[in-house]
C-alpha positions in Angstrom: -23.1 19.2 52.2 -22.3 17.4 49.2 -23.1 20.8 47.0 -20.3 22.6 48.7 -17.8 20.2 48.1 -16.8 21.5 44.8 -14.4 23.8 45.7 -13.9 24.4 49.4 -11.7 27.7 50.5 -11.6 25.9 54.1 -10.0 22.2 52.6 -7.0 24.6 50.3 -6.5 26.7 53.6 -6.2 23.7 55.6 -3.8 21.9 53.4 -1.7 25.0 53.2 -1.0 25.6 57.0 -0.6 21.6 57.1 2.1 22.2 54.2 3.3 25.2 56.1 3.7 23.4 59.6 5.0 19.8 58.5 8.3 19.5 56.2 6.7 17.1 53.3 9.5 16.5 51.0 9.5 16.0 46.8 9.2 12.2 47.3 6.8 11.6 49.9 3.7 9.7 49.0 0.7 11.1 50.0 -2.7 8.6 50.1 -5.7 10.8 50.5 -9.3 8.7 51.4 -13.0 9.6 50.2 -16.2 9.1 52.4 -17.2 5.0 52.2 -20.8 6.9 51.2 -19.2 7.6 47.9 -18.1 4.6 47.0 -20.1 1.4 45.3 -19.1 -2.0 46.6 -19.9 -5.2 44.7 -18.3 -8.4 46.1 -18.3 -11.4 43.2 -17.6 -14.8 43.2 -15.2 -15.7 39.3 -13.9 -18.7 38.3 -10.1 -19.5 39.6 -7.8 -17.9 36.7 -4.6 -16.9 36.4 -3.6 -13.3 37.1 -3.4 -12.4 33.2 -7.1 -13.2 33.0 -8.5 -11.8 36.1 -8.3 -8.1 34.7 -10.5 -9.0 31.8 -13.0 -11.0 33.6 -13.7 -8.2 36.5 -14.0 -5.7 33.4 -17.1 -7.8 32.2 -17.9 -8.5 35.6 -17.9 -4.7 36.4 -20.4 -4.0 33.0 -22.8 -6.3 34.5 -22.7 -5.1 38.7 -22.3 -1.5 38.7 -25.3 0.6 37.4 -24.0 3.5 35.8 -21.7 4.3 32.7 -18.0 3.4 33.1 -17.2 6.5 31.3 -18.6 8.2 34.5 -17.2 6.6 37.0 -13.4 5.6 38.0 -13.4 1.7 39.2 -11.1 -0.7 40.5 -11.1 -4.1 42.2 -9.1 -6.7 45.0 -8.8 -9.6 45.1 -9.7 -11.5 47.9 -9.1 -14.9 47.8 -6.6 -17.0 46.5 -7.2 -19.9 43.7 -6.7 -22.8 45.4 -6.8 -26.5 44.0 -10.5 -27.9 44.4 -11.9 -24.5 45.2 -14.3 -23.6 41.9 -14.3 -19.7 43.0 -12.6 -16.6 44.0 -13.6 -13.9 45.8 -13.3 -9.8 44.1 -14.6 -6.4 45.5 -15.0 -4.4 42.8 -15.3 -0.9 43.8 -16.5 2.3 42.4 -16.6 6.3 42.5 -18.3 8.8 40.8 -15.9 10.5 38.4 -17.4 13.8 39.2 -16.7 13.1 43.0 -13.2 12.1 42.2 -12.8 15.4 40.0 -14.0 17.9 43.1 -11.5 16.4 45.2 -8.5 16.2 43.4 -9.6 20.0 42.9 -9.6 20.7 46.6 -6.1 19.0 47.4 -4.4 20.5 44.0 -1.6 21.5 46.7 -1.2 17.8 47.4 -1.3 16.6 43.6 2.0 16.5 42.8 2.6 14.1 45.8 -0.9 12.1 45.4 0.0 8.2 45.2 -3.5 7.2 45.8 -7.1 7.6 46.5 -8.9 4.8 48.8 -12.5 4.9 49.9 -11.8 5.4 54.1 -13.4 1.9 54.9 -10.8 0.1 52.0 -8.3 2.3 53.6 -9.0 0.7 57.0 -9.4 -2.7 56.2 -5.8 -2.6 54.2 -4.1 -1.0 57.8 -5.3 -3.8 59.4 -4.2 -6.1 57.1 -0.6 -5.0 56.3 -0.2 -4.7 60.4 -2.0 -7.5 61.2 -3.2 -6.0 64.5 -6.3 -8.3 64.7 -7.1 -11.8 64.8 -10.2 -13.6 64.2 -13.1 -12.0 63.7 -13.2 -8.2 64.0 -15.9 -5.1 63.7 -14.6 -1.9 63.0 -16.8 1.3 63.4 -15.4 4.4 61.3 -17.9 7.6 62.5 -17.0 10.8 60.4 -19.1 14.0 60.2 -21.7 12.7 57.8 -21.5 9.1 57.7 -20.9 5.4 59.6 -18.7 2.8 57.9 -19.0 -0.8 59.3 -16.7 -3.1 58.5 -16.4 -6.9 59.6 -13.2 -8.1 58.8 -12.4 -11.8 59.3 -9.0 -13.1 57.9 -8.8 -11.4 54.4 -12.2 -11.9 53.4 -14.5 -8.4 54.9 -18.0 -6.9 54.5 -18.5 -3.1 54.6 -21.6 -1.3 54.8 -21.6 2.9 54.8 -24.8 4.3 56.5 -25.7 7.6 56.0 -25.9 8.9 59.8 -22.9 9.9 61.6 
C-alpha cells in the first residue's frame, strides 16, 4: 500500500544486500523506475518550433494540461515527432509525478543516491528500451504486470499510447 511506502525497512535492506552481492563502482549510473500509476500522461499536439522554443511552449502547455500545482509536482516532457516541412504539428508527452511520491522514493533508495542518474515512470522506461534496441517493428503491445498495477503500452514507430490500470 501506498501508505507504507514512505519509508520501507524491506526496500534499504534489499538495496543493501544487492550493494553487498554486486560490485557497483563510483561511476556507474543507476536509473531507478516508479509505478506507471504514479505518473500523469498528457500527449499534445504544438506548433513545429525550433528546439530553443519548445521548452517554453510545453511549460505553458504543462499550466494548461496537468491539474495540480507545479510547485507540487516534478514534470518533464519528449518529444515525439519531428518538425517536418508541411506538417502544422508536433507531437509531446508531457509527463508528471507527485513531488511527495518522488520524495518517498529517493528516501527509500538513499543508498543508491549518490549513483542515481535518473527516475523514469516503468512504462517510459519500456518504451525508451525498445526504442534505443529497436527490437520491434510495426506495430507492437507491451503488457508490464507488477504487484499493484497493469501498464499497456502500444508502441508503433516512435509515436506510443500508455494506459496504467489499477489491477495487477
Amino acid at each position: 500500500p501506498e501508505a507504507n511506502i514512505s519509508e520501507s525497512v524491506s526496500i534499504k535492506e534489499a538495496i543493501q544486500s544487492f550493494l553487498t552481492n554486486h560490485r557497483i563502482l563510483k561511476d556507474d549510473k543507476v536509473v531507478v523506475s516508479i509505478s506507471g500509476q504514479s505518473v500523469l500522461p498528457r500527449f499534445i499536439s504544438i506548433p513545429p518550433v525550433d528546439k530553443k522554443q519548445l521548452r517554453g511552449i510545453v511549460s505553458y502547455e504543462a499550466k494548461q494540461q496537468i491539474p495540480f500545482d507545479l510547485k507540487d509536482i516534478v514534470w518533464d516532457y519528449q518529444q515525439l515527432t519531428e518538425k517536418v516541412a508541411g506538417i502544422n504539428s508536433i507531437e509531446v508527452g508531457l509527463f508528471a509525478s507527485k513531488r511527495v511520491t518522488l520524495d518517498q522514493l529517493l528516501t527509500n533508495i538513499s543508498l543508491l543516491k549518490p549513483r542515481l542518474n535518473a527516475i523514469q515512470a516503468a512504462p517510459l522506461a519500456i518504451y525508451n528500451l525498445i526504442s534505443f534496441d529497436q527490437q520491434v517493428n510495426g506495430l507492437t503491445i507491451i503488457i508490464n504486470s507488477e504487484a499493484e498495477n497493469t501498464d499497456l503500452l502500444i508502441v508503433d514507430g516512435i509515436s506510443f499510447w500508455l494506459r496504467s490500470i489499477p489491477t495487477s
